[in-house]
C-alpha positions in Angstrom: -48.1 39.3 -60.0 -47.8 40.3 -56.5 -46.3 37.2 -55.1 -43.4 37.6 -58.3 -42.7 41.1 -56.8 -42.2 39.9 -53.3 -40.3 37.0 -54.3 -37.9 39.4 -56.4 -37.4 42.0 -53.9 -36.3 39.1 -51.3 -34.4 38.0 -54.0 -32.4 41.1 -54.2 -32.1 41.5 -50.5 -30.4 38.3 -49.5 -27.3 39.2 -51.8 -27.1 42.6 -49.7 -23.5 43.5 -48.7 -23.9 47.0 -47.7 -25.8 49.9 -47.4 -25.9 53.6 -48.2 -27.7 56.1 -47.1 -28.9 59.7 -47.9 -29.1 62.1 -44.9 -32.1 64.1 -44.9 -35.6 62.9 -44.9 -34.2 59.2 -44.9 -31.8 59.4 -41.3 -33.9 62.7 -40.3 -37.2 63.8 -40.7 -36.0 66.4 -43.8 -36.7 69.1 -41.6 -33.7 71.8 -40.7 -34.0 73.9 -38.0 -31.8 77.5 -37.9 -31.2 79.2 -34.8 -30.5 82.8 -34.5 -26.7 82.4 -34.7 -27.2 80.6 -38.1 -26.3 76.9 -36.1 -28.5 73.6 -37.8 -30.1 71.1 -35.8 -30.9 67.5 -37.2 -32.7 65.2 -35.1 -31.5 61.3 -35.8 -33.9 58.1 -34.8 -32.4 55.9 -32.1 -34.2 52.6 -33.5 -32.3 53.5 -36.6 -29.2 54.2 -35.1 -29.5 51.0 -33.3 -30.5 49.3 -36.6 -27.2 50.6 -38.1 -25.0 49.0 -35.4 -26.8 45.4 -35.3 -26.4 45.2 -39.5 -22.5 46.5 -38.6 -22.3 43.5 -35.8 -23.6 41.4 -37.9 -20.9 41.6 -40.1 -22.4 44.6 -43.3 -21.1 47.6 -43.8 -23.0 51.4 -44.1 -22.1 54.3 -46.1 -23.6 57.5 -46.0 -23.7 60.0 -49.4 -25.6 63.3 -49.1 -25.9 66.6 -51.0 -25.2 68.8 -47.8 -22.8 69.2 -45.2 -23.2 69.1 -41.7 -21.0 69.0 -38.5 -23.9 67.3 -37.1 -24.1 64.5 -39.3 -20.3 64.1 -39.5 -20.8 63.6 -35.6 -23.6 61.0 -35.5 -21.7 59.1 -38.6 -18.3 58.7 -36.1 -20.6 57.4 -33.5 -22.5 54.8 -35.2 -18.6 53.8 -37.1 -19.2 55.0 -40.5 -16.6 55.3 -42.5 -17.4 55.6 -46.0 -18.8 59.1 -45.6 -19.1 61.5 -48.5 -20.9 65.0 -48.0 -22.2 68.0 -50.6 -22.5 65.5 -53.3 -24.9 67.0 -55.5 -24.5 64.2 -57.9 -23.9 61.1 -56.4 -22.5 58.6 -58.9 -19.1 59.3 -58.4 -19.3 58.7 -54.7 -21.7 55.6 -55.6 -19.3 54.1 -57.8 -15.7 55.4 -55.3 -17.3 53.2 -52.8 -18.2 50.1 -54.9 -14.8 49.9 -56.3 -13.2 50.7 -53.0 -15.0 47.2 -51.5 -15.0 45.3 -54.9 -18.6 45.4 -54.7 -21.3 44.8 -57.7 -24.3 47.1 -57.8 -26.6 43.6 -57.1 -24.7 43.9 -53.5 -25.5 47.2 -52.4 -29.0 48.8 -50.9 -29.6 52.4 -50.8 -32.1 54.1 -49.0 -33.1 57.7 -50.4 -36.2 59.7 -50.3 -36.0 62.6 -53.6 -34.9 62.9 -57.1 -31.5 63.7 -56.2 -31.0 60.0 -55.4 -32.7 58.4 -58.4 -29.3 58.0 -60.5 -27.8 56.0 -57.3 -31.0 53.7 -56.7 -31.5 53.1 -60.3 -28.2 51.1 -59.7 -28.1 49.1 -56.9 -29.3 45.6 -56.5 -32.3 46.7 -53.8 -33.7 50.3 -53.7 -35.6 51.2 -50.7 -37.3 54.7 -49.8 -39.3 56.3 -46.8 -43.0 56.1 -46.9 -42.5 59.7 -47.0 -40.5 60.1 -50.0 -41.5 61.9 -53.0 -43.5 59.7 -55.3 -41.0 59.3 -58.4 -39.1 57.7 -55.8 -41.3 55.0 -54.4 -42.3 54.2 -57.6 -39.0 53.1 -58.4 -37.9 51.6 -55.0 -37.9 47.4 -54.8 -39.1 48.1 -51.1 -41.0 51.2 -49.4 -41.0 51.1 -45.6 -44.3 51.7 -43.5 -42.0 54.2 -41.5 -41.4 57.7 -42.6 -37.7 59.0 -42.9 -36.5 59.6 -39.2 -38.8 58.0 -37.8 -37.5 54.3 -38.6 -37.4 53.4 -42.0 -33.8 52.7 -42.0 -34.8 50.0 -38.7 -37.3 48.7 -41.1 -34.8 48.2 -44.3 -32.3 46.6 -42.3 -34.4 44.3 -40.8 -36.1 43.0 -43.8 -32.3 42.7 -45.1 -31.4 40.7 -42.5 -34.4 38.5 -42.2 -34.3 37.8 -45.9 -31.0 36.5 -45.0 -31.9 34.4 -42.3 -29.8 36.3 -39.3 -32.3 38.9 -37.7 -33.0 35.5 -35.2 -29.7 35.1 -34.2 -29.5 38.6 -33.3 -32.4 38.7 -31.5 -31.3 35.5 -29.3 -28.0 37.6 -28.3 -30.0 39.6 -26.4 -32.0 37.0 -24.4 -29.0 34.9 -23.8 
């Protein structure tokens, strides 16, 4: 039965067009830190922001849909390019499905990455549902793929990768840096 699963889920990946993301405890760590003056601080993994730009070079595209807001986030999102970028979406369809039709997508063409229940309606969607070791366990129960990496600490590097090598183009991009 094992061997059916992992044939299925790299199934699922190698028709991947693009992925979405939720914010916290997926890009971060889930933790928020509050200063005196009321100001948030987020901290973002470089691996996955690197991830993010080589599936972007190689041609994908990334969305981002979270419940909060953040002037933070809005920042890191311009510098890794994404464009499709939806905050304080407590329910998450409607941005699900305003992307999808905005790129003619189907749902078997689109990964999401999310970590609690809030993303459940999105990943019971999309063609390849992924979540953070650390995600709460409704969610990993009903992800295709859970990463070895907690959330902010890689996973996202980890989803992409397996995306990509699933679809036969994670050597190519490795050679572009030894060349």
């Amino acid at each position: 039965m094992e061997e059916a699963r992992a044939a299925d889920v790299l199934g699922r990946a190698k028709k991947i067009k693009m992925i979405i993301l939720d914010v916290d405890g997926v890009l971060t760590d889930g933790d928020v830190h509050i200063g005196e003056e009321g100001e948030l601080f987020k901290t973002f993994n470089i691996k996955d922001g690197m991830g993010i730009a080589l599936w972007q070079r190689a041609g994908f595209r990334t969305a981002i849909i979270t419940g909060r807001r953040s002037k933070m986030l809005e920042k890191r999102a311009e510098e890794l390019h994404i464009t499709e970028f939806r905050q304080g979406c407590l329910d998450k369809r409607d941005a699900y499905k305003e992307i999808k039709e905005k790129y003619s997508l189907k749902d078997e063409e689109i990964a999401y990455i999310g970590d609690d229940l809030i993303d459940l309606p999105v990943m019971i969607q999309v063609g390849f549902a992924a979540a953070p070791a650390d995600a709460v366990s409704d969610v990993r129960e009903r992800a295709h793929f859970v990463t070895e990496a907690y959330g902010g600490r890689g996973a996202v590097r980890e989803v992409l990768e397996f995306i990509l090598k699933s679809q036969n183009l994670w050597k190519d991009i490795v050679n572009t840096f030894l060349s």
